[in-house]
C-alpha positions as CSV (number, residue, x, y, z in Angstrom):
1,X,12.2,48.4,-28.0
2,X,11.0,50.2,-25.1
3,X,7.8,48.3,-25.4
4,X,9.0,45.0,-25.8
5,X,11.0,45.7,-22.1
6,X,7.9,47.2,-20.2
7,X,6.0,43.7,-21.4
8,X,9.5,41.5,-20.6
9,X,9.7,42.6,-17.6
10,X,5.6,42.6,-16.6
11,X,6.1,39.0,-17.7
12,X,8.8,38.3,-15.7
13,X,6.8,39.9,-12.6
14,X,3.7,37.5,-13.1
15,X,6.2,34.3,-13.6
16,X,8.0,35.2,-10.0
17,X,4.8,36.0,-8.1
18,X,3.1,32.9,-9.7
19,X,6.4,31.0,-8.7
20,X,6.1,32.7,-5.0
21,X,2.5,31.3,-4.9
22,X,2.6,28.1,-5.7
23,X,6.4,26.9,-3.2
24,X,4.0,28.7,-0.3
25,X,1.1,26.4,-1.0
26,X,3.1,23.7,-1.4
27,X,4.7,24.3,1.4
28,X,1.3,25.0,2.6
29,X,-0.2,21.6,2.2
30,X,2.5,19.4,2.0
31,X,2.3,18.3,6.0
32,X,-1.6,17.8,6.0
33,X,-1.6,16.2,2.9
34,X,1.6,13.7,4.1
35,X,-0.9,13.4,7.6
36,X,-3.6,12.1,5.6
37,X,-1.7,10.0,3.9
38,X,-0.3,8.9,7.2
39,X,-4.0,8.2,8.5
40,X,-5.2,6.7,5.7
41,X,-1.8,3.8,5.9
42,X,-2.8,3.1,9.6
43,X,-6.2,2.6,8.7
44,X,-5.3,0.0,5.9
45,X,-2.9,-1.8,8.4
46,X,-5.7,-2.2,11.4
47,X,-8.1,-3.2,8.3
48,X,-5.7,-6.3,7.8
49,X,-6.0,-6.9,11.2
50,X,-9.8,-6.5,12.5
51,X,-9.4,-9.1,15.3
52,X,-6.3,-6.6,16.9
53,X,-7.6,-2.8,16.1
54,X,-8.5,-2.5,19.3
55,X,-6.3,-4.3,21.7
56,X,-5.2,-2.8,24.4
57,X,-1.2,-2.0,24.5
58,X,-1.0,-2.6,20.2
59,X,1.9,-0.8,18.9
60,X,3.0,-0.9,14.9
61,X,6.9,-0.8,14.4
62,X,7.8,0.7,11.0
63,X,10.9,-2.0,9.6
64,X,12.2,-0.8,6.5
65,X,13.9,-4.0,4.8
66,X,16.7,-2.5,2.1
67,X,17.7,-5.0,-1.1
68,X,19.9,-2.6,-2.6
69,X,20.4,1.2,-2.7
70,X,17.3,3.3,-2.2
71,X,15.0,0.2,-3.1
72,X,13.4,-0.6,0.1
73,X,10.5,-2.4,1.5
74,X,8.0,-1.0,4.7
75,X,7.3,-4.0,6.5
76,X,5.3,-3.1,10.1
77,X,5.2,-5.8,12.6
78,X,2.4,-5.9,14.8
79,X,2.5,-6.4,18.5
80,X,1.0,-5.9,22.0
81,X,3.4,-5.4,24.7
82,X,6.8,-7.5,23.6
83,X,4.4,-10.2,20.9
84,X,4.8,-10.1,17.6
85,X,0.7,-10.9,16.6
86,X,1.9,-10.9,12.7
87,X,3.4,-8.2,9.7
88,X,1.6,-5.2,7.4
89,X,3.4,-4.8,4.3
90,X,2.5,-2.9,1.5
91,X,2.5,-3.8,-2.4
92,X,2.2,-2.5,-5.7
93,X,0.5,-4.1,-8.7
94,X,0.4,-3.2,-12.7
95,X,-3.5,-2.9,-12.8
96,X,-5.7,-2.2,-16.1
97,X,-6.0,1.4,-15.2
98,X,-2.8,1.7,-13.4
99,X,-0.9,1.2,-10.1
100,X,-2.8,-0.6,-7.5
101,X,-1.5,-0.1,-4.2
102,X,-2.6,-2.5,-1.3
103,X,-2.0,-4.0,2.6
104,X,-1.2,-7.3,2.9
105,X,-1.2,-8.8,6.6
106,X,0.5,-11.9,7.8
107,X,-0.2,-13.7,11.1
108,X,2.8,-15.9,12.8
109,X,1.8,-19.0,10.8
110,X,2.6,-16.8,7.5
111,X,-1.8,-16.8,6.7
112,X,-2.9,-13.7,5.1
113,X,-5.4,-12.2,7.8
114,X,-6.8,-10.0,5.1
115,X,-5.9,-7.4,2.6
116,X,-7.1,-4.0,1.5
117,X,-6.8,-1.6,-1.4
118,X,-5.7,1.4,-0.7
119,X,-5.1,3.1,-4.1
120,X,-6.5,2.3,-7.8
121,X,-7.6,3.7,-11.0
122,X,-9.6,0.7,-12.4
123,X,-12.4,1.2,-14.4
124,X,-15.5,1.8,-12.3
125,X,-18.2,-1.1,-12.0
126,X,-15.9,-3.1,-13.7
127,X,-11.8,-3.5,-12.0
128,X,-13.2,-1.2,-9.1
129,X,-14.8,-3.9,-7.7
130,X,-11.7,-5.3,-6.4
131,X,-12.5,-3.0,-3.8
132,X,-15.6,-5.2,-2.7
133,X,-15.6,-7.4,0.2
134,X,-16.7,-10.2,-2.1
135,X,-13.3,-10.0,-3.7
136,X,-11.1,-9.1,-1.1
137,X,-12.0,-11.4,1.7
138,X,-11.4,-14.0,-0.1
139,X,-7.9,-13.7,0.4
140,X,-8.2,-14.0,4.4
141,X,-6.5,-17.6,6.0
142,X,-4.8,-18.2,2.6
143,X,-1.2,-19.0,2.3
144,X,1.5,-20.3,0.1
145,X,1.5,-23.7,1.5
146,X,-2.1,-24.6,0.6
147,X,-3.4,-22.1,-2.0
148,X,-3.3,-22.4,-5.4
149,X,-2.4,-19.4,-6.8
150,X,-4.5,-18.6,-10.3
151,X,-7.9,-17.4,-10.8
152,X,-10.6,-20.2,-10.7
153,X,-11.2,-20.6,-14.5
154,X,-7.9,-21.3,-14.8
155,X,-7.7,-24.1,-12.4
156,X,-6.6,-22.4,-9.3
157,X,-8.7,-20.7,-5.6
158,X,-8.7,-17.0,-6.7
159,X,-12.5,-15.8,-7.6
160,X,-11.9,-12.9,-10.4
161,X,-14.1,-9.6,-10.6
162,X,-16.4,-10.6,-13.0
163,X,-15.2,-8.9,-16.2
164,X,-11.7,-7.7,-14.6
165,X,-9.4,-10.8,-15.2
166,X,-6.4,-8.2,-15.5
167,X,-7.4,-6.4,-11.9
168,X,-8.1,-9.8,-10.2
169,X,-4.6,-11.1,-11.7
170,X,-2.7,-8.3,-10.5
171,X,-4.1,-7.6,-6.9
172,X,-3.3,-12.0,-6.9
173,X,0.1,-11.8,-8.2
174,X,1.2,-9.1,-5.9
175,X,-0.6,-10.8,-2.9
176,X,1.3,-13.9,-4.0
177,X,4.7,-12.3,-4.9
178,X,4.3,-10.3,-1.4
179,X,3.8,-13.6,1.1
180,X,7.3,-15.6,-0.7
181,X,9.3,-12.2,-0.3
182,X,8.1,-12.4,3.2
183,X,9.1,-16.2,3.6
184,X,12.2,-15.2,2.4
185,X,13.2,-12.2,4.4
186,X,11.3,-13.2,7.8
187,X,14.2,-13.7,9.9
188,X,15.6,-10.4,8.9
189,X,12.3,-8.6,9.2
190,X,11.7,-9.8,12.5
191,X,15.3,-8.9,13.5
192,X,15.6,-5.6,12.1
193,X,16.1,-2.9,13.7
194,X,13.3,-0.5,14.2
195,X,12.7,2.6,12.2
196,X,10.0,3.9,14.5
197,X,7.7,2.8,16.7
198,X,4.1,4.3,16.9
């Protein structure tokens, strides 16, 4: 019985230093890791907007745009000095591999001025390539008005990866489903109050 205590309480030891260790490097890296993170969002937004990156006086407002309780939407509107030059929103899509995360960007006219993956898992060579330029800039001056939203073979102005019809799909749904929540909610993005200003 002895025994069996010693090793109980050995055990217990290694499971509360082990605990100890892994709250401090969490605590650790969980700034430079939400930095990064940071970085690598601002880099996505000037992506969607090449012909602004480097403007003098450009400032990104952070407008978070609330439906219901904790389900909200990070819209940043884009402007030097006091003009609005257009609105980087993020999106999600259902890929083959899993969650594809992308920036969308939206001049005053409501025409995409590009978009760029951010995150995906897609199979390399294959749904990965949604990451190419060939794919992606294809999406640049399109708009709800005069696009037809479906892939090519089936009739519409979307070009697919070739062999990645369920990638393609989803980055174009979410594009798509992205630009009619912003025709939507424009007013009240425009409107809205600031979260932050950077």
């Amino acid at each position: 019985m002895r025994e069996l205590l010693k090793l109980s309480l050995v055990l217990v030891i290694i499971c509360f230093g082990a605990a100890l260790s892994l709250a401090y490097v969490f605590n650790l890296t969980k700034e430079p890791i939400a930095y990064q993170q940071h970085l690598k969002k601002i880099r996505a937004i000037n992506a969607v907007f090449p012909a602004h990156a480097d403007a003098p006086g450009l400032t990104m407002v952070d407008i978070p745009l609330c439906e219901k309780e904790q389900q909200c939407r990070q819209f940043y509107l884009i402007k030097n000095n006091d003009q609005v030059l257009g609105t980087a929103f993020e999106l999600t899509a259902g890929g083959y591999g899993g969650t594809i995360s992308l920036m969308v960007g939206v001049d005053k006219q409501q025409d995409i001025t590009g978009i760029k993956i951010i995150n995906h898992a897609e199979t390399p060579g294959l749904g990965a390539n949604i990451t190419k330029e060939t794919f992606y800039t294809q999406f640049s001056k399109k708009n709800l008005a005069d696009t037809t939203w479906k892939l090519k073979k089936n009739g519409g102005d979307i070009d697919q990866v070739s062999g990645a019809t369920i990638s393609s799909t989803a980055v174009m749904k979410a594009v798509y489903d992205g630009l009619v929540f912003y025709r939507g909610n424009k007013e009240k993005i425009l409107s809205a109050r600031p979260n932050k200003e950077g």
